[in-house]
GUKOL-400129 format. One line per 3 residues: their letters; for each residue x, y, z of C-alpha. Coordinates in Angstrom, 1 decimal, always signed. Example, Ala and Ser with C-alpha at 12.3 -4.5 7.8 and 13.67 -1.06 7.14 Angstrom:
% GUKOL-400129
as	+12.3/-4.5/+7.8 ~ +13.7/-1.1/+7.1
END
This chain:
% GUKOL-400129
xxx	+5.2/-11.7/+6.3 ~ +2.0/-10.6/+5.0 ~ +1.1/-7.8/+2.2
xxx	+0.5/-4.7/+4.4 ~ +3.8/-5.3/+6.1 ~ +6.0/-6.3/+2.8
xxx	+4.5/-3.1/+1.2 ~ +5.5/-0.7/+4.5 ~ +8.9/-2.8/+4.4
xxx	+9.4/-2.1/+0.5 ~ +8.6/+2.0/+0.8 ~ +11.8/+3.1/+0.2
xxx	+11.8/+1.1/-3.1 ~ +8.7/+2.6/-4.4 ~ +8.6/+5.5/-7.3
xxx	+6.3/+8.4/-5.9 ~ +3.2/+7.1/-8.0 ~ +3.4/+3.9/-6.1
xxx	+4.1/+5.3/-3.3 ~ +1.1/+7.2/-2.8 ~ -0.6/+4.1/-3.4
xxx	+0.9/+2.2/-0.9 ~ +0.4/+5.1/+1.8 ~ -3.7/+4.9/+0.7
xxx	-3.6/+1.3/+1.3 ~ -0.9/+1.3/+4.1 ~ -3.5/+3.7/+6.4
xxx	-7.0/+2.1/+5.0 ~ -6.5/-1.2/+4.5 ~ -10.2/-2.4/+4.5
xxx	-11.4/+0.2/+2.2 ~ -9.3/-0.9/-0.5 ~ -10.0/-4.7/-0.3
xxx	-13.3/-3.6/-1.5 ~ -12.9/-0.8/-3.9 ~ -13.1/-1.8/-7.5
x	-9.7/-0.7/-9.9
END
């Protein structure tokens, strides 16, 4: 299993901070490999 699909797998886990996070990374994957934190 890779990252993108273990983070849409684990969405019902997530607290709503996260899971706005993982929705931004969920739809642009690419944008976030090369943002900075």
């Amino acid at each position: 299993m890779n990252l993108l699909q273990h983070i849409a797998q684990s969405r019902s886990l997530l607290r709503k901070s996260e899971l706005k996070v993982a929705d931004h990374v969920l739809l642009d994957p690419a944008s976030v490999m090369h943002s900075s934190m």
